[in-house]
SETOR-42639 format. One line per field, with one value per residue (C-alpha): residue in one letter; x, z, y. Coordinates in nm, 2 decimals. Each point is the difference from the previous one (the first is absolute). Last residue first. Example, Ala and Ser with C-alpha at 12.3 -4.5 7.8 and 13.67 -1.06 7.14 Angstrom:
BEGIN
residuo c(s, a)
xx c(1.37, -0.14)
zz c(0.71, 0.07)
yy c(-0.11, -0.34)
# end
This chain:
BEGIN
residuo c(x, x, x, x, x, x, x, x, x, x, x, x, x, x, x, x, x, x, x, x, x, x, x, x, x, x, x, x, x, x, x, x, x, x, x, x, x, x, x, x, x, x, x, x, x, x, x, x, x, x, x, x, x, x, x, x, x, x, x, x, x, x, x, x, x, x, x, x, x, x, x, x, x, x, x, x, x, x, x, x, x, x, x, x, x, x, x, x, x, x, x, x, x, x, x, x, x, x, x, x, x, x, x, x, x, x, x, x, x, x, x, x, x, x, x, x, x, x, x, x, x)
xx c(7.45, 0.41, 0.20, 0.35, 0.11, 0.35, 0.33, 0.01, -0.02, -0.09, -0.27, -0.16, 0.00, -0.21, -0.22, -0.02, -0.10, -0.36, 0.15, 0.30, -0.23, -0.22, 0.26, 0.15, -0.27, -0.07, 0.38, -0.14, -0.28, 0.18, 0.24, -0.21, -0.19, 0.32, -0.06, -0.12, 0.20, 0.29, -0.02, -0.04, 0.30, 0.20, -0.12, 0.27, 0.01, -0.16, -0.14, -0.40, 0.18, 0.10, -0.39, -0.08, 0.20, -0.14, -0.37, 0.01, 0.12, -0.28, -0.25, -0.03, -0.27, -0.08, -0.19, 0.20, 0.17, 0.16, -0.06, 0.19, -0.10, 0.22, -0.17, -0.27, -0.08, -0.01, -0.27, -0.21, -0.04, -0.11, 0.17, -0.23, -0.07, 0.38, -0.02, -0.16, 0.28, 0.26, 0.07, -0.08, 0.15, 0.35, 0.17, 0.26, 0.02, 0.21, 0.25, 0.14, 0.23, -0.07, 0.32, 0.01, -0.38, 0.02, 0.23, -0.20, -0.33, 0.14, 0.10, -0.31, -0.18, 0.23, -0.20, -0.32, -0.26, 0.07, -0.10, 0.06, -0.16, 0.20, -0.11, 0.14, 0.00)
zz c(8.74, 0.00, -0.32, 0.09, -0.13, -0.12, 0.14, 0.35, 0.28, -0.24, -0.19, 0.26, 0.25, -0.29, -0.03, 0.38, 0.03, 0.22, 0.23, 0.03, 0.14, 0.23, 0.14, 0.11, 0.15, 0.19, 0.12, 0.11, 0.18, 0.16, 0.12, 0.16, 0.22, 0.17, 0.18, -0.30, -0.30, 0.20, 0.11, -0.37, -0.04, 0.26, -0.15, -0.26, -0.05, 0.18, -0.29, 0.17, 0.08, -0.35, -0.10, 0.24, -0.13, -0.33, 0.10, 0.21, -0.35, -0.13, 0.09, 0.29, 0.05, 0.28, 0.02, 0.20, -0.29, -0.11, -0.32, -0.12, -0.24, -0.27, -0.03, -0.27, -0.25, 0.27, 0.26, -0.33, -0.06, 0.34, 0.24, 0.26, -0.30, -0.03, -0.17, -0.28, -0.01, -0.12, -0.37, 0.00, 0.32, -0.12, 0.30, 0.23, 0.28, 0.30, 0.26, -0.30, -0.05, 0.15, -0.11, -0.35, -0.04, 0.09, -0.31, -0.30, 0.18, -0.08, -0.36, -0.05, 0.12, -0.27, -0.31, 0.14, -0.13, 0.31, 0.24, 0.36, 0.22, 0.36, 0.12, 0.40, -0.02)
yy c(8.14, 0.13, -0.13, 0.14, 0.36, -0.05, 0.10, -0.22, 0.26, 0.37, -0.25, -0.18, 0.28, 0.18, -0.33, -0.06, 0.38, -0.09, -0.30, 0.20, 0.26, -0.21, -0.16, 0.30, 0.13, -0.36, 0.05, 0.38, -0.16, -0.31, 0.22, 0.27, -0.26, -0.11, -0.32, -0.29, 0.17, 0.01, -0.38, -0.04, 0.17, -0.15, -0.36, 0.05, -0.35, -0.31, -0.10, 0.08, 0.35, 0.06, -0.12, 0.30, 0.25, -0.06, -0.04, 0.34, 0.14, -0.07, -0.20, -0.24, -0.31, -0.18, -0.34, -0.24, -0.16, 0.33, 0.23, 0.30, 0.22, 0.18, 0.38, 0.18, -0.31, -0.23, 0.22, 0.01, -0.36, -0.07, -0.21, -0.19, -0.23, -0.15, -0.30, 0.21, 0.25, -0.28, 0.09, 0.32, 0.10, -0.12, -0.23, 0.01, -0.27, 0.14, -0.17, -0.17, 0.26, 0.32, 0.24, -0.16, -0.05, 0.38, 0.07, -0.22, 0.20, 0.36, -0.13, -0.17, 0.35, 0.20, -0.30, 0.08, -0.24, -0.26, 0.30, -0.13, -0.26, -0.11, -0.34, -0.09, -0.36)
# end
């Protein structure tokens, strides 16, 4: 089963994740890195801490934002975005931009989105 690892210490990640299990149901296990990093080798420790990474049976892995769209795609939902991603180059980067910046002000989007500055790593 397609395994996607995510910050467990980051109280606006948990949010993030509680919305994509809605959208990907059981297509997609979630799990916290630190609890279930060491079944996952090919993943450092680093590569969790900076982006969500996704992990399929046959091997592949996808960070980022690439691993969002692509998780969507594995549910059957919003695969037009990951399709996207895939053909037009200048997508995927400024979607990776993007990801990179909420990923860096989670604790300021924390505060002005839910009023209080969530625990974040």
């Amino acid at each position: 089963m397609p395994t996607m690892l995510y910050d467990g210490d980051c109280g606006f990640c948990a949010r993030i994740v509680a919305r994509w299990r809605k959208t990907t149901g059981a297509s997609i296990r979630y799990l916290p890195y630190q609890e279930a990093r060491s079944q996952f080798p090919a993943v450092s420790e680093t590569a969790c801490k900076e982006a969500v990474q996704l992990l399929l049976p046959d091997g592949r892995i996808f960070s980022g934002a690439h691993a969002v769209f692509k998780a969507f795609d594995l549910a059957g939902r919003r695969f037009a975005l990951h399709a996207l991603y895939d053909h037009l180059p200048l997508f995927g980067r400024v979607c990776e931009l993007f990801y990179q910046l909420i990923a860096h002000h989670r604790m300021r989007i924390s505060r002005v989105l839910y009023g209080k500055v969530e625990k974040c790593g």
